[in-house]
C-alpha positions as CSV (number, residue, x, y, z in Angstrom):
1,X,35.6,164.8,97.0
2,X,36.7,163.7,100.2
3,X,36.0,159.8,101.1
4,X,36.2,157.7,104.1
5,X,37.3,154.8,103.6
6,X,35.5,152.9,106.7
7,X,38.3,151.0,108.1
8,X,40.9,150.9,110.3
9,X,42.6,148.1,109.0
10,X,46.0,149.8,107.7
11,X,46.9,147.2,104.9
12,X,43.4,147.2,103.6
13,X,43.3,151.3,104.0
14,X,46.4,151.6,101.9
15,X,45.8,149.4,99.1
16,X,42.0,151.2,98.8
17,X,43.4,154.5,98.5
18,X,46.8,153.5,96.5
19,X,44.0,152.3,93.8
20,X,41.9,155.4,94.3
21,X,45.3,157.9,93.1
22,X,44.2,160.1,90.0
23,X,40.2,160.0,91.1
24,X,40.1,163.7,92.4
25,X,38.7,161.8,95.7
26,X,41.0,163.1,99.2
27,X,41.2,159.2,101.0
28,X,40.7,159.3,104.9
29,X,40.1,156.5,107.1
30,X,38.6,155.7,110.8
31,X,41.0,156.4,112.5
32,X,40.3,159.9,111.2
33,X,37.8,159.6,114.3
34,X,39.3,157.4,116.2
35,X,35.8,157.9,118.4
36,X,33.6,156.2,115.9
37,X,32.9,152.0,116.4
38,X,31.6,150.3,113.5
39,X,28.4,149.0,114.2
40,X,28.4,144.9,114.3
41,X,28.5,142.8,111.0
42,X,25.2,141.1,111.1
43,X,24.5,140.7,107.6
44,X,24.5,137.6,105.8
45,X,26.3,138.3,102.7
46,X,29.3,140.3,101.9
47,X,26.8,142.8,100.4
48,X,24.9,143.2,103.5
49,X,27.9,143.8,105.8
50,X,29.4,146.3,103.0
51,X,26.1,148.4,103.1
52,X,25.5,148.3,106.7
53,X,29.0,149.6,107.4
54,X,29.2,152.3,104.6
55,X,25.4,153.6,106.0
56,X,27.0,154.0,109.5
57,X,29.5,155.9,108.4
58,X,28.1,158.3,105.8
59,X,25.6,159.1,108.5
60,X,27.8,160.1,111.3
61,X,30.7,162.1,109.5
62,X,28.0,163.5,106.6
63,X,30.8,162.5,104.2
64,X,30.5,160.2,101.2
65,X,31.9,156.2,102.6
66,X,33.5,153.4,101.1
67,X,33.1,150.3,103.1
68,X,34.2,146.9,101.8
69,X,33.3,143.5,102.7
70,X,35.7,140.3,101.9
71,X,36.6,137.5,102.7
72,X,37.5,133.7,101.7
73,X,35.1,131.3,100.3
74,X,36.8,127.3,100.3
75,X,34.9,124.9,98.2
76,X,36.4,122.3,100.2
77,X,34.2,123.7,103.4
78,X,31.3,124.2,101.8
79,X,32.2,128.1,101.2
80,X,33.3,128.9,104.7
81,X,34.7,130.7,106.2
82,X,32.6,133.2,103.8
83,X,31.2,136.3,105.9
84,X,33.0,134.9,109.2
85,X,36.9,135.3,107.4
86,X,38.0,138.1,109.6
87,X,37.1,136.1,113.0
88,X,37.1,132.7,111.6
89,X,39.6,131.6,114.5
90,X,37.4,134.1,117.2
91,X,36.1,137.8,117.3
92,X,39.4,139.3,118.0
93,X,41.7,136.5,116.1
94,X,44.8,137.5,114.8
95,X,45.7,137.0,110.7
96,X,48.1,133.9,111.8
97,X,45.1,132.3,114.1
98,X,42.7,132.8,111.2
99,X,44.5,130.5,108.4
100,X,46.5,128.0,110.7
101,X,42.7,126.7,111.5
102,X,41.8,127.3,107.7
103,X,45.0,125.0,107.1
104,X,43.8,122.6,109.9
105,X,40.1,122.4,108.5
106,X,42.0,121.3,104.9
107,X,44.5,118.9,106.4
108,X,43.9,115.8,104.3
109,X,42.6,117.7,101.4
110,X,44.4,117.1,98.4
111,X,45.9,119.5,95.9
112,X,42.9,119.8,92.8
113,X,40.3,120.0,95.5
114,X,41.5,122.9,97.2
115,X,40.2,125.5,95.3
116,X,38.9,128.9,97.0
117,X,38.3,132.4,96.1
118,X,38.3,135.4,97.7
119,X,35.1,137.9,97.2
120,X,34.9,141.5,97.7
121,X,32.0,143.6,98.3
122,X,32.1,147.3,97.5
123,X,29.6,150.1,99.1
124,X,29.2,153.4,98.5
125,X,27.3,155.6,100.4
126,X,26.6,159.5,99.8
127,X,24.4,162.1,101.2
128,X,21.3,161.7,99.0
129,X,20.5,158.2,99.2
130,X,23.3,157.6,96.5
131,X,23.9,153.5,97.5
132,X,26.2,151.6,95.2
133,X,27.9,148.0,95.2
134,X,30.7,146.6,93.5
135,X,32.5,143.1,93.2
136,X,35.2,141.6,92.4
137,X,36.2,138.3,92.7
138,X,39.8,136.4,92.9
139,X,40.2,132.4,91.9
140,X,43.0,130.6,93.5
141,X,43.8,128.0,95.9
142,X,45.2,127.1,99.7
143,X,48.5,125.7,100.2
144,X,49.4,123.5,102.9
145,X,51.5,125.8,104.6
146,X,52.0,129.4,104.9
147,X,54.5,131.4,102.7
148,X,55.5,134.8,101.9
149,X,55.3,138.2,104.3
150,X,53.3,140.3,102.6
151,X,50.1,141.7,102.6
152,X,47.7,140.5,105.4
153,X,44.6,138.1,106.3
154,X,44.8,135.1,104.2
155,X,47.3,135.9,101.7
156,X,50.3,133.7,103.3
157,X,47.8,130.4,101.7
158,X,46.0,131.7,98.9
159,X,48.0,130.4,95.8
160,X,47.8,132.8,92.9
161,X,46.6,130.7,89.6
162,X,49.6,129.7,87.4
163,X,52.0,131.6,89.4
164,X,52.5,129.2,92.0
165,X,53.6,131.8,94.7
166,X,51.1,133.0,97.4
167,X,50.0,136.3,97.3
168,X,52.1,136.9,100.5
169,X,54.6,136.2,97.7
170,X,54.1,138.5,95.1
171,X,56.1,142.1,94.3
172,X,55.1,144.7,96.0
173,X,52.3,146.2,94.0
174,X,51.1,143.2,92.0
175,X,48.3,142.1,94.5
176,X,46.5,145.7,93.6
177,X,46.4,144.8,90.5
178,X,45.1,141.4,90.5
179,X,42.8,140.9,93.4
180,X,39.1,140.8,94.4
181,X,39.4,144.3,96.0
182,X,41.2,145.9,92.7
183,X,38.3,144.3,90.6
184,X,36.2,145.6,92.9
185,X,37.6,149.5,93.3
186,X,38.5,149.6,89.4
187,X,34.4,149.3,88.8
188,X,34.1,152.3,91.4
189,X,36.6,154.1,89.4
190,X,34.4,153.5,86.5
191,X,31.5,154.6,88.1
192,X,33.3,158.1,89.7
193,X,34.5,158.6,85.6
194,X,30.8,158.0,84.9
195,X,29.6,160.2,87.5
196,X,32.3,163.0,86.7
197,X,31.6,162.5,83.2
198,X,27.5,163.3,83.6
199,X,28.6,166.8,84.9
């Protein structure tokens, strides 16, 4: 089966279709067609922005679409910046804009009372009216200050429980197993073994 993956985000592209190997599905992304512009994320949920982008997608390449949603939910700020993550700091903010206002919103807010989680929304969307929704979620806490240089978006001040290290500071290859998104694409695995399965 081929799959679009509705992005164009490169880190988020690869980790998707790094946890998609040994599905049978052929991974391909926006910038497939590099003509196609996502329509705007309205929704007010995760969910909502998830199906709206997988919808679009489906309908103008005719191929099944995986769109996810994501983003950070602080307890500290009553959730935010929830649905907004990805332009917290404005619509075309940069990764580094994003958390240094996270980090400025927190400033004063002490460790035990900085806990946060980051939520994943997953959509698939097949000719048919075939509409599914996965999620995962990912416990953790912000630091005070940025650390590590991998992966992307908030992962320099997300603390991994127990561990201590961001999730910018992990080995290569542990975030895929651990996070919202893997939780997330391992119950669409699960489903596509289902689905195979019923044939």
């Amino acid at each position: 089966m081929k799959l679009v993956i509705a992005t164009r985000n490169t880190g988020k592209a690869g980790e998707m279709a790094a946890l998609l190997e040994g599905t049978g599905t052929e991974a391909i992304t926006l910038n497939d067609y590099p003509s196609l512009v996502l329509p705007p994320e309205t929704g007010a949920s995760f969910r909502d922005n998830a199906l709206i982008k997988a919808r679009f997608v489906a309908e103008a390449t005719g191929l099944p679409a995986l769109a996810d949603d994501s983003g950070l939910e602080v307890d500290a700020l009553s959730g935010a910046p929830g649905v907004l993550s990805a332009r917290y700091a404005g619509v075309n903010a940069t990764d580094k804009e994003n958390y240094r206002k996270l980090l400025c919103a927190l400033e004063g807010v002490p460790e035990g009372k900085r806990t946060a989680r980051f939520r994943c929304a997953l959509a698939f969307v097949a000719p048919g009216k075939v509409e599914e929704i996965f999620e995962g979620e990912f416990e953790g806490d912000i630091s005070t200050e940025p650390r590590g240089s991998g992966g992307f978006g908030y992962d320099p001040v997300f603390i991994v429980p127990g561990r201590g290290l961001t999730v910018a500071e992990l080995p290569p290859g542990e975030k895929g197993k651990i996070s919202h998104r893997a939780k997330a694409l391992m119950a669409f695995k699960a489903y596509l073994a289902g689905r195979d399965g019923e044939r």
